[in-house]
N, C-alpha and C positions, 0 to 999 in steps of 0.2 A: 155602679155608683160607689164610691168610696165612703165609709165611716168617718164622719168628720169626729165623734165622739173620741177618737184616738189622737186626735192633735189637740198640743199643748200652747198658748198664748205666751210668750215672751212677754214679763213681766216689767213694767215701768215706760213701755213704750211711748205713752204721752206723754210723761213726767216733765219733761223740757216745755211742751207748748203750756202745760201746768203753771209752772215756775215762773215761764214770762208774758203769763195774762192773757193765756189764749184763749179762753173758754168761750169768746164771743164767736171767735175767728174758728174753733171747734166746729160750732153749728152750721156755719156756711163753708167751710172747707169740705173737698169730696174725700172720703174717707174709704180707704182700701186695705183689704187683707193683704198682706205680704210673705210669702211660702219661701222658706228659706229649707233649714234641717233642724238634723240633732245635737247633742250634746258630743263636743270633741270634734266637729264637720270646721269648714271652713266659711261654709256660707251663712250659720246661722249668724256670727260674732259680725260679719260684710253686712248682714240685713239689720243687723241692730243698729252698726252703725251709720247706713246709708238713712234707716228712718229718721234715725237720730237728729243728722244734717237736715232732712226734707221736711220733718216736722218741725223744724227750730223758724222754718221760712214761712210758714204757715197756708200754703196754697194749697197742700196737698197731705193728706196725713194717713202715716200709714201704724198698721197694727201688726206687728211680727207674729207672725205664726211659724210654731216648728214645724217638720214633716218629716218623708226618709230621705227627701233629696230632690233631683232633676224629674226623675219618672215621674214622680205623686206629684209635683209642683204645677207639673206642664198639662195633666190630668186637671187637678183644680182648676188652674186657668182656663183650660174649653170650657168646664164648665159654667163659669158665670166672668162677666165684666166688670164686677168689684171685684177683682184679684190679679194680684200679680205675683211674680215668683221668681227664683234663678234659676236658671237652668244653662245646664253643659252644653254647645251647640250641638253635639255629636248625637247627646240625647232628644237633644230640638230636630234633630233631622230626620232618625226615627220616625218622631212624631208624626212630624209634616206627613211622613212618606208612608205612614200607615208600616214599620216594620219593625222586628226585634220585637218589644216586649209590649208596643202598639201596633200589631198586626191586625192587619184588617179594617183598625178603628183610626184613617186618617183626622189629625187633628189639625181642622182648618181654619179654625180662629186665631191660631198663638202668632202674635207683631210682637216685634222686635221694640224695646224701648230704651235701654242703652249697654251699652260694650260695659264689660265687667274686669276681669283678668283671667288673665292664661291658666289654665290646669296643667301643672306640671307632674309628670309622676315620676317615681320613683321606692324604690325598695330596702327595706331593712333589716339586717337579720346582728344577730348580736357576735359580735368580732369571738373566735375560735370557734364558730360554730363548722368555717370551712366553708361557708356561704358565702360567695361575693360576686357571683354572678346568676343568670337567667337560669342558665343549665346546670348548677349547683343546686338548682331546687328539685329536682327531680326528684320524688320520693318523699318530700318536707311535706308539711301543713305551712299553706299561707295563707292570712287574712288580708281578702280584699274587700272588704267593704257589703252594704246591706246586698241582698239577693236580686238580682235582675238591676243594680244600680250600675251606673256610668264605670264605676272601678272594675266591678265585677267583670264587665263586658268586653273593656279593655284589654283585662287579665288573662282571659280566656280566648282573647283572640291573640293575645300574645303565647298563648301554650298551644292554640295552634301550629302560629308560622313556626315556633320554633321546636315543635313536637315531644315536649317533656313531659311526663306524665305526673302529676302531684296530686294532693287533695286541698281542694279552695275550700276553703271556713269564711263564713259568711256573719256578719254584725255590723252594730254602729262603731264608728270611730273608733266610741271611749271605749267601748266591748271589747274590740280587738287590741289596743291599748293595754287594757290590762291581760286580755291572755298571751299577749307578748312578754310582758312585762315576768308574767309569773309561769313560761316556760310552754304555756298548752299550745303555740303555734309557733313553729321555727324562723319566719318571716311576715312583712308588713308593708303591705303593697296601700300607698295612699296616693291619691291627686287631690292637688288644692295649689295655692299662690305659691311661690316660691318665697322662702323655706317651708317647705310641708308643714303646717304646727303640727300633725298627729308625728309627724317625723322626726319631728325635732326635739318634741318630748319626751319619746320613745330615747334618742341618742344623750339624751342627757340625763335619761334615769337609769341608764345600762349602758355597757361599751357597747358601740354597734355600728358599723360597716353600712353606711347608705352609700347605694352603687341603681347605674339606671339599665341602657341596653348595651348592645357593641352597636357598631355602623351596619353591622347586617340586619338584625335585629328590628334597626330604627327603619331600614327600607323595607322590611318584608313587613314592618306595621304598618307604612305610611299608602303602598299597593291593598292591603286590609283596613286602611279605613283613611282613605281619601280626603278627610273634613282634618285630619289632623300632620301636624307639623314638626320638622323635627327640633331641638331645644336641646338647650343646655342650662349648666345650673355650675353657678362660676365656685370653685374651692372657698373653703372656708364657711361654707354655708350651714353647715352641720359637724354637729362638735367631732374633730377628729378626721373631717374628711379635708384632704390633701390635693386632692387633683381633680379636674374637673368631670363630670359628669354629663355623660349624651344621652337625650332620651326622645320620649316625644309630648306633645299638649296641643290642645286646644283651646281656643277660647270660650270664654261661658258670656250669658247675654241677662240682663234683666227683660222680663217677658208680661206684656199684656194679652188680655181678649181683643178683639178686631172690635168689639162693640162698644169699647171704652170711651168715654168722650172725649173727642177731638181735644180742646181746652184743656180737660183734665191731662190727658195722655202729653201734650206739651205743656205744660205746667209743670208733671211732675218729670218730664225727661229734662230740662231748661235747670229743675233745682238741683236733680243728680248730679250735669255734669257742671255746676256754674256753683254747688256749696261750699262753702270754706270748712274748711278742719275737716273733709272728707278722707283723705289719707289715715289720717290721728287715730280718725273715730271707729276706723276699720283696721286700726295695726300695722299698717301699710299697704292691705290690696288692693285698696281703695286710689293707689297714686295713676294706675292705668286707667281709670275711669273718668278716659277723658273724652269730648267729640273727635277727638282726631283718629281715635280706636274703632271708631264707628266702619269704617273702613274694613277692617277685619272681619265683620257679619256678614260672611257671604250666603249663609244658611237660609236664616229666618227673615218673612219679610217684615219691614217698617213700619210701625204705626203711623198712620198720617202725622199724628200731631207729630211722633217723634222727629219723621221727616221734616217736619216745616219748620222744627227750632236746629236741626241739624244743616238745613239749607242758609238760615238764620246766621249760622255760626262757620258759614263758608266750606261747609264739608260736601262733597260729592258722595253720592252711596249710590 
């Protein structure tokens, strides 16, 4: 059982049904914890902003809650039917299948409740260091993100196929942010929507070379983890980068319990993908979260309800 005493509430999350006189519409709306991340992640600012849109409709209302990620989120979620969360498909698969870092502990409640955006990865190291590729790290310190999290996993199965030997540093986001920043890691391996923000922030407070795989690279990952696809990431996307970028990603999913109410679960999937200023309110990762994305969940299955407003909305799954 996880220590909930260690997760923090995201601040102001009703504010909006506040604002436009919802306090009636509070009482009779179902009301859900929503598992995002941390400080510097991509999904916590997605989860702010998705409550944002879904609580301004008032059918459904959600409370953001931080976490360390996909792992904790999808854990929460078996656990109880008031919760829901984001999560990595690659870590939803995991889950499903009882393996990696849910071994043994199939998790057979988690449905599927709407397509999110692509995790794109990619890496950073600061221009003269002589980094600028996979097998230039050999020997380096690079942060990939919290311990046993979806970066991590990734990471390490990329130092497999491609047999280099480093040392992985492990933190959140902003953690490895700043020991990039101030020297104590020589690269910065992040996934999130394209443009990375951990990446972009990193290249615009230091010179710095974001560079992803070669085509080998991207085939010996894609035979190592089957759920994921190859990706590019077009010039200009990061200060100073010139040319385009090959790598790989996945998609990530918003995720309920199987026991969530039917009503609720379409309710709150119908306001996901049918909210206005959903893009805005999430920076822009929010512009792929749409039904037609629904398609790309080949992992996790559907929550009824989710299915019946996705059927609704002319989508085959």
């Amino acid at each position: 059982m996880i220590n909930r005493r260690k997760l923090m509430v995201s601040g102001g999350v009703f504010a909006a049904a506040s604002r436009l006189g919802f306090k009636s519409v509070l009482a009779q709306a179902a009301q859900l914890e929503f598992f995002t991340a941390g400080p510097g992640s991509g999904f916590l600012p997605y989860g702010e902003g998705v409550a944002k849109v879904v609580n301004a409709q008032g059918s459904v209302m959600l409370k953001v809650m931080q976490s360390k990620g996909s792992i904790e989120n999808l854990q929460f979620v078996e656990e109880g039917p008031q919760r829901i969360g984001t999560a990595f498909i690659g870590s939803a698969y995991e889950a499903i299948q009882g393996i990696g870092p849910f071994k043994d502990k199939k998790h057979g409640n988690i449905r599927a409740i709407a397509p999110m955006y692509e995790t794109s990865f990619q890496i950073a190291a600061k221009t003269g260091s002589g980094i600028a590729s996979v097998a230039q790290l050999a020997g380096k310190k690079v942060g990939v993100g919290p311990a046993a999290g979806p970066a991590e996993a990734f990471f390490k199965g990329l130092q497999e196929v491609s047999g280099h030997a480093l040392t992985i540093v492990n933190g959140t986001s902003a953690e490895l942010e700043a020991a990039y920043l101030k020297g104590d890691i020589d690269a910065f391996w992040q996934g999130a929507s394209i443009p990375v923000p951990a990446l972009v922030r990193v290249a615009n407070a230091a010179e710095s070379a974001v560079f992803g795989l070669t085509a080998n690279e991207v085939d010996l990952m894609l035979k190592r983890f089957p759920y994921l696809a190859a990706g590019q990431v077009a010039a200009g996307s990061y200060k100073g980068q010139t040319g385009l970028i090959s790598t790989v990603a996945a998609w990530n999913v918003i995720v309920a319990h199987a026991a969530l109410d039917e009503t609720v679960a379409y309710n709150l999937t119908k306001a996901i993908l049918t909210g206005e200023g959903l893009a805005a309110a999430t920076n822009g990762a929010g512009v792929t979260t749409r039904a037609a994305n629904a398609v790309n969940n080949k992992v996790v299955p559907w929550h009824p309800g989710a299915a019946r407003y996705l059927k609704e909305a002319g989508i085959v799954i």
